[in-house]
C-alpha positions as CSV (number, residue, x, y, z in Angstrom):
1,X,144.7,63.3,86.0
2,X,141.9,65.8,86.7
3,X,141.9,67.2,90.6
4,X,139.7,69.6,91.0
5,X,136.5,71.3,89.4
6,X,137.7,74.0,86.5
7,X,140.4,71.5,85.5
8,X,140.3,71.1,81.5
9,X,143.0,69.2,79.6
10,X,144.1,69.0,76.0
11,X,146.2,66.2,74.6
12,X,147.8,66.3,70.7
13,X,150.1,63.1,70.6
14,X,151.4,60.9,67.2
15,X,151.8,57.2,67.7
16,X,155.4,56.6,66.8
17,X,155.1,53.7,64.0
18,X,158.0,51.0,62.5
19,X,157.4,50.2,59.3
20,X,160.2,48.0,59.3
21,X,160.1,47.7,55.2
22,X,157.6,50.2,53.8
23,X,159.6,53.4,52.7
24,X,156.3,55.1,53.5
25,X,155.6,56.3,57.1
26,X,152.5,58.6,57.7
27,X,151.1,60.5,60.9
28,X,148.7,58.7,63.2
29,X,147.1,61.6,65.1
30,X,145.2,61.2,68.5
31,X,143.6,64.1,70.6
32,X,142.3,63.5,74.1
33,X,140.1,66.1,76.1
34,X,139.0,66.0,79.5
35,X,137.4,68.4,81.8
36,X,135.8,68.7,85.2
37,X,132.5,70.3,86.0
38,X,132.1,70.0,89.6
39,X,134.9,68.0,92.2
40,X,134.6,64.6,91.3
41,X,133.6,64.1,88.1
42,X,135.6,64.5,84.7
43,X,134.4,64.0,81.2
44,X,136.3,62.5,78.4
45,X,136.2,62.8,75.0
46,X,138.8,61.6,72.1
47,X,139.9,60.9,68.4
48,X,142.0,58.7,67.1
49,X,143.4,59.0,63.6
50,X,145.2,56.0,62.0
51,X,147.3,55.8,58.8
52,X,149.9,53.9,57.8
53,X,151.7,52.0,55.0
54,X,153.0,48.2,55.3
55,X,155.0,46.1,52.8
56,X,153.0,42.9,52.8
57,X,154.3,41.3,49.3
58,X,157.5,40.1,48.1
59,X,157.1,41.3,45.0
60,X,155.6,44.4,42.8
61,X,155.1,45.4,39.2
62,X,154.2,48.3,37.0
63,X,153.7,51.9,38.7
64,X,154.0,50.1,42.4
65,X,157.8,49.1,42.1
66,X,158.7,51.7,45.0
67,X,155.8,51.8,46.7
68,X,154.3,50.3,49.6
69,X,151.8,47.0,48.6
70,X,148.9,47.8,51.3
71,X,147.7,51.4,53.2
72,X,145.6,51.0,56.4
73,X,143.7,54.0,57.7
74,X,140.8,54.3,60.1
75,X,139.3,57.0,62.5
76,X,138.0,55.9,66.1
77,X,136.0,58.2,68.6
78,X,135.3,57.8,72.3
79,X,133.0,59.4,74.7
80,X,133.5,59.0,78.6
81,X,132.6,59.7,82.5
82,X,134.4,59.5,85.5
83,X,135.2,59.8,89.0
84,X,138.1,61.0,90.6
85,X,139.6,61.3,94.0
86,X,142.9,62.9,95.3
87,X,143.9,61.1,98.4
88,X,146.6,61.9,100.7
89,X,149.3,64.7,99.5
90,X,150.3,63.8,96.3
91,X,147.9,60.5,95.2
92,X,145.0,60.3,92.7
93,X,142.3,57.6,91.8
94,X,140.4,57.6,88.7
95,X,138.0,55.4,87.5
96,X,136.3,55.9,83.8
97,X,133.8,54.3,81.6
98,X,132.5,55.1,78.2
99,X,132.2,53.8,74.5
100,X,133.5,54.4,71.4
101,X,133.0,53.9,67.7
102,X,135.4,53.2,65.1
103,X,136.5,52.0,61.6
104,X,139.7,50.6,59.8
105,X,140.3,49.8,55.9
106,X,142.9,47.8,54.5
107,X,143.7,49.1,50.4
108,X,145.2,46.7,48.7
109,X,147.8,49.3,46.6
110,X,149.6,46.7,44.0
111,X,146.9,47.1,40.9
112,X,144.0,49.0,40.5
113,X,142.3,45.5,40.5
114,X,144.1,44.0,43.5
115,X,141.8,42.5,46.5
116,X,142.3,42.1,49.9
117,X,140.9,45.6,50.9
118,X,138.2,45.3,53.4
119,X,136.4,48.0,55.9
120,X,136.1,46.6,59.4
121,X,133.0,48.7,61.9
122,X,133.1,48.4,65.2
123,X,132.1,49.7,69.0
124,X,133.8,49.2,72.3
125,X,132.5,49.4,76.0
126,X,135.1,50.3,78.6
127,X,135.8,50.3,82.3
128,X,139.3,52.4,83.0
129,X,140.8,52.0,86.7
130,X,143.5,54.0,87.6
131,X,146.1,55.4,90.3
132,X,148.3,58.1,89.5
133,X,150.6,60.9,91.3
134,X,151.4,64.4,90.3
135,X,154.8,66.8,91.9
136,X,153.0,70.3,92.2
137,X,152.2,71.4,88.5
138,X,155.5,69.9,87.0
139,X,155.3,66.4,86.7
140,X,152.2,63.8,87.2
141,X,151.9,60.1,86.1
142,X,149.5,57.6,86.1
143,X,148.6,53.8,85.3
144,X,146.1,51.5,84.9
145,X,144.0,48.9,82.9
146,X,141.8,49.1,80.6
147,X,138.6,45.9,80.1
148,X,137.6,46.8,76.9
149,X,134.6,44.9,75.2
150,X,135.0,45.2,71.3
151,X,132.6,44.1,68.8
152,X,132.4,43.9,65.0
153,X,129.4,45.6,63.4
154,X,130.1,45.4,59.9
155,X,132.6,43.5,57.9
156,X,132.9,43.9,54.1
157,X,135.9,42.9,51.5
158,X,136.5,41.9,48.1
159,X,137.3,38.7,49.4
160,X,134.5,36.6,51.8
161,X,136.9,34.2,53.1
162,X,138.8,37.9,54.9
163,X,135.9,37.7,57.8
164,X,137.5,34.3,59.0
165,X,140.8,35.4,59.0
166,X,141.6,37.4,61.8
167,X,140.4,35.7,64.7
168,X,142.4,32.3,66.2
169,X,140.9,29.8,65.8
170,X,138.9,30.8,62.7
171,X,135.0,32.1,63.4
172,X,133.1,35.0,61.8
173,X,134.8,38.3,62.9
174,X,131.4,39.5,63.2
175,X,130.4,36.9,65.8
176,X,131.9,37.6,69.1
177,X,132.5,39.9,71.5
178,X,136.2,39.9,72.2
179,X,137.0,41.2,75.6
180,X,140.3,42.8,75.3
181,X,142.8,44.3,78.3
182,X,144.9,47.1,78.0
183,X,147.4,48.0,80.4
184,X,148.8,52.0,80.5
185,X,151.1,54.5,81.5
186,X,150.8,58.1,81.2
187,X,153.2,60.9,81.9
188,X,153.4,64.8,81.4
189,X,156.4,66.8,82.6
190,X,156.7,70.7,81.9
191,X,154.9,73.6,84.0
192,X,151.6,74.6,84.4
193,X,149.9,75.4,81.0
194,X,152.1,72.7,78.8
195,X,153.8,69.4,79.2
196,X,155.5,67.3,77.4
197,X,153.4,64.0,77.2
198,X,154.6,60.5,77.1
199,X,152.1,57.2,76.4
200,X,152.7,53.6,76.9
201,X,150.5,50.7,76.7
202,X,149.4,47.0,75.2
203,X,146.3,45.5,73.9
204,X,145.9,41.5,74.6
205,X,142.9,39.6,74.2
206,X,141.0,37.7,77.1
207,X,139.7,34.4,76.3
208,X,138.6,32.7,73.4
209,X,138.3,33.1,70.1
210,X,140.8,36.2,70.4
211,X,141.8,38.9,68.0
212,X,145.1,38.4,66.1
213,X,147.4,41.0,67.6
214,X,151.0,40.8,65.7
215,X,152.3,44.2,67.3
216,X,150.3,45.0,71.0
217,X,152.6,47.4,72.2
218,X,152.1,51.2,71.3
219,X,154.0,54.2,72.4
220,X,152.8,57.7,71.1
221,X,154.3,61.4,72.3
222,X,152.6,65.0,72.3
223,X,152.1,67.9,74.3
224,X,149.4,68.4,76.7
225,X,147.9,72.1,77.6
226,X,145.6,72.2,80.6
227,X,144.2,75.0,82.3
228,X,143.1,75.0,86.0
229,X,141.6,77.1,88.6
230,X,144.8,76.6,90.8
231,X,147.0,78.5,88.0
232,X,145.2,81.3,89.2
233,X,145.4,81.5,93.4
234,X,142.8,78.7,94.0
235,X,144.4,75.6,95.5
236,X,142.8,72.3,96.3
237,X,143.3,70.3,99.5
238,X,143.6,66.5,99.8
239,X,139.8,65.9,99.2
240,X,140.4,67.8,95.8
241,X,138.1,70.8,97.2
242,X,138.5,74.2,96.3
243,X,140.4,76.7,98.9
244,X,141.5,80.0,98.4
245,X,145.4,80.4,98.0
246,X,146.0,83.0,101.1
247,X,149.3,84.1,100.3
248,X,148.6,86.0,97.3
């Protein structure tokens, strides 16, 4: 939701996580940045933290009788450019493309010799349409898709018959490329500087052999700062052009 050149934002947002059995829950961080050089163009850059417990076994022994069987943690970062273009009084079109790089480990908690853990690497290549609308500096919202190409670069666990188990039907995880589409919804509401920030969204997979999904649905909350030449005295007209405000 970038409008005009100057405009730099700052997303700090948690996933909000069920862990419908494991005692355990844990923070899953994410931070999204974006800024705009000149009208038209944004950049985007953003971090994604998970971490998170799961209760994957009926049963536990020795020091793990209250704790949670498996942890699964994992870092991803992106890197994005874009165009945008405010259209009529209150309307805005993005579109964004970029790539990001990414990990996730599964640790098998139960016994120091338990298996199962594994270390999944991997890159994506996006294409992120969208159309959004914004009430002065109080409220804006926007939705889209993302077509998201992900590929395995490196797969490595205790146990060899893990590559062949996430994908339906079975192949090598590090075979395809799995083309995966991710629908959105974004929302901040507060004034100006800070807003209270909303995000909604689902990952399903295109084709096959597809990723196993069992949850695609994510919802995460935060608070976005932004600062912009128009907080100031310079306003933007519909073509998202810079125009002196000439009643201050």
């Amino acid at each position: 939701m970038l409008r005009q050149a100057g405009d730099i934002k700052l997303t700090t947002s948690l996933k909000i996580q069920n862990n419908t059995n494991a005692p355990q829950t844990v923070l899953s961080p994410s931070f999204d940045f974006a800024a705009s050089p000149v009208n038209g163009l944004g950049i985007i850059v953003s971090h994604r933290r998970t971490n998170r417990y799961a209760d994957e076994d009926d049963s536990y022994n020795g020091n793990y009788s209250y704790q949670d069987s498996v942890r699964y943690s994992g870092n991803r970062t992106e890197f994005g450019l874009g165009y945008y273009l405010p259209f009529g009084s209150r309307g805005l079109f993005e579109i964004y493309g970029g790539a990001s790089f990414g990990y996730m480990d599964r640790d098998n908690l139960q016994s120091p010799k338990a298996t199962g853990n594994y270390r999944a690497s991997y890159y994506q290549i996006f294409l992120q349409p969208s159309l959004g609308f914004y009430a002065k500096e109080v409220f804006d919202l926007c939705g889209g898709i993302r077509f998201n190409l992900h590929k395995y670069t490196n797969f490595t666990s205790d146990n060899p018959a893990f590559r062949f188990e996430f994908t339906d039907p079975k192949v090598d995880l590090q075979s395809p490329t799995f083309l995966v589409l991710g629908p959105f919804m974004n929302m901040n509401v507060g004034y100006k500087y800070a807003k209270f920030n909303l995000q909604f969204g689902a990952n399903f997979n295109a084709g096959k052999p597809r990723i196993r999904i069992e949850t695609p649905f994510y919802l995460s909350m935060g608070v976005t700062l932004a600062l912009s030449p128009r907080f100031w005295g310079a306003e933007t007209d519909d073509q998202g052009r810079g125009r002196r405000n000439t009643y201050n």
